[in-house]
C-alpha positions in Angstrom: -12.9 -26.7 -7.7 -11.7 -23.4 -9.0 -10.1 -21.2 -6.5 -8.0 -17.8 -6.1 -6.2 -15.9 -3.2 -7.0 -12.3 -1.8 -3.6 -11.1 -0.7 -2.4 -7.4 -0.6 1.3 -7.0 -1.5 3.9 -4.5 -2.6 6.2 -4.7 -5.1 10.0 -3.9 -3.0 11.7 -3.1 -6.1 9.4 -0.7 -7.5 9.1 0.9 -4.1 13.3 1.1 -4.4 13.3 2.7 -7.8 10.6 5.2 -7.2 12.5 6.4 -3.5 15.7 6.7 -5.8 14.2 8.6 -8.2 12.3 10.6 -5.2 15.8 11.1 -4.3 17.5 12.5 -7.5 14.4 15.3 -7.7 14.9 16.1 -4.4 18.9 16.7 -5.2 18.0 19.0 -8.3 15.1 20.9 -6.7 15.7 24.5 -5.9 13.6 25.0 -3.0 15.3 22.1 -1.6 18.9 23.5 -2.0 20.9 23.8 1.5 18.4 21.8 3.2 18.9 18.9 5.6 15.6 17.1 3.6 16.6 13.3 2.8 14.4 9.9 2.2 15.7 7.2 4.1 14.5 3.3 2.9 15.5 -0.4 4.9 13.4 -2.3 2.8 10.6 -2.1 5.6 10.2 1.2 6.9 10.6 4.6 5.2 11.6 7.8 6.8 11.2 11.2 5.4 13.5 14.4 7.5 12.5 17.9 6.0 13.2 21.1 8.0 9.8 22.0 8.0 6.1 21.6 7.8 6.4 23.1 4.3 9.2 21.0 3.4 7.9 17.6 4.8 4.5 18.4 2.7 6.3 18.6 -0.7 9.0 15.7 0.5 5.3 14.1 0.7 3.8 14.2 -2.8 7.3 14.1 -4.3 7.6 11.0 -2.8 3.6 9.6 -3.5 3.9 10.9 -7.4 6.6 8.6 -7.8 5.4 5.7 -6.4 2.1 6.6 -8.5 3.6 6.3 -11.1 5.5 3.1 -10.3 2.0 2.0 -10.1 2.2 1.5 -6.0 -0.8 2.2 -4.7 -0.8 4.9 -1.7 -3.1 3.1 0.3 -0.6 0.7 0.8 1.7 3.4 2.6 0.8 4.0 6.3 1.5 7.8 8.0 2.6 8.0 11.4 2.5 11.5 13.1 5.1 13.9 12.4 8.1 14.2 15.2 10.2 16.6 16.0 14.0 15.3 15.1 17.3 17.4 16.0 17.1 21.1 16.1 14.0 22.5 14.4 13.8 19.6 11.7 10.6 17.2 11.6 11.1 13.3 10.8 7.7 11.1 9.7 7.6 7.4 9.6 5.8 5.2 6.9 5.1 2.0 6.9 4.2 -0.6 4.4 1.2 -2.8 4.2 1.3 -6.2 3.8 -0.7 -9.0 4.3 -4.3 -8.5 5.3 -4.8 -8.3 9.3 -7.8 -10.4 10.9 -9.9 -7.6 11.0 -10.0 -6.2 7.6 -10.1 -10.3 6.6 -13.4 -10.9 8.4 -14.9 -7.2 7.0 -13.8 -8.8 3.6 -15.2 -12.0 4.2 -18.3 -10.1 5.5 -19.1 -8.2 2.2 -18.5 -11.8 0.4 -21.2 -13.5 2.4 -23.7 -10.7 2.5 -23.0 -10.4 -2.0 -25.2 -13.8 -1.2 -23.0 -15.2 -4.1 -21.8 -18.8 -4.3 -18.6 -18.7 -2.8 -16.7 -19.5 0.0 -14.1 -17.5 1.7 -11.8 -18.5 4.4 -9.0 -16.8 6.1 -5.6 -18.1 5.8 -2.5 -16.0 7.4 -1.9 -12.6 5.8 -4.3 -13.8 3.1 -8.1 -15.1 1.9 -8.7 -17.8 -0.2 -12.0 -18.1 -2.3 -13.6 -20.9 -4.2 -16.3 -21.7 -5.7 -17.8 -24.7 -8.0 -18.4 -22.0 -10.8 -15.7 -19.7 -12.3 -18.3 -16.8 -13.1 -19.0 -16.5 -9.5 -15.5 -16.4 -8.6 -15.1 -13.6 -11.3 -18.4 -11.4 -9.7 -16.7 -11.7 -6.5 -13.9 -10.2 -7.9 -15.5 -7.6 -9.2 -17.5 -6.9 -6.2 -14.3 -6.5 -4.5 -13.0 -4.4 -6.4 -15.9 -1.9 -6.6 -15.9 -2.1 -2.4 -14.2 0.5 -0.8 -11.0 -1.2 1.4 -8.3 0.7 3.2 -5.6 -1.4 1.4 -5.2 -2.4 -2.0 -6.0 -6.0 -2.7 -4.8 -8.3 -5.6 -6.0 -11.5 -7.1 -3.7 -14.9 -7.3 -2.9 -18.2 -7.5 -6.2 -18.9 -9.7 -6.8 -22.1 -10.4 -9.3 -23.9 -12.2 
């Protein structure tokens, strides 16, 4: 019976070269000069220090127009609240997404039952897996999915036939 997976994942190293490259821009830019701004990345987390609201902003959408264009998709990146770090300098925590949590699963699995298409979709882990005796149903549900409006990105694997 074909089948494929819902999963939502990011690519590390792409996420690695784009905060390097954040990195160098930030090293050449001249409202940047004397500043204490930095990117900080442990594979998990990223921090961003800027001096300022001002500076934190543009440490922001440095950061976001690289990983664009990495092809990382921002709604994969989660924005804690801005904190005050040592003297007058602000520090802001992001986290990546992975996996799909329970909640979003069942709202997913929700918009696949109410489609009223042939399918069946049941939670596993981090992740959803779909089948369906007919491949062209497993390819509308796709595209249903990818026309819905989620607060993660998703991608499609492990299709099997």
């Amino acid at each position: 019976m074909p089948s494929f997976d819902i999963v939502s994942e990011v690519d590390v190293q792409e996420i690695d070269n784009a905060v390097n490259q954040a990195r160098k821009e930030l090293g050449s830019r001249y409202d940047f000069r004397g500043s204490k701004s930095e990117i900080l990345w442990d594979k998990v987390l990223l921090t961003i220090l800027a001096d300022d609201e001002y500076k934190l902003g543009a440490l922001k959408d440095i950061l976001q127009s690289k990983l664009h264009r990495r092809g990382i998709d921002i709604r994969a990146l989660k924005y804690e609240t801005p904190e005050k770090a040592t003297g007058m300098s602000l520090r802001q925590k992001i986290t990546l997404v992975q996996g799909i949590d329970k909640e979003l699963a069942k709202d997913i699995t929700k918009i696949i039952r109410d489609s009223k298409l042939k399918v069946q979709a049941q939670i596993a882990d981090e992740k959803i897996k779909v089948s369906s005796k007919s491949r062209d149903e497993l390819q509308e549900c796709m595209t249903l999915l990818r026309g819905s409006e989620t607060k993660i990105p998703l991608q499609y694997s492990n299709f099997r036939d």
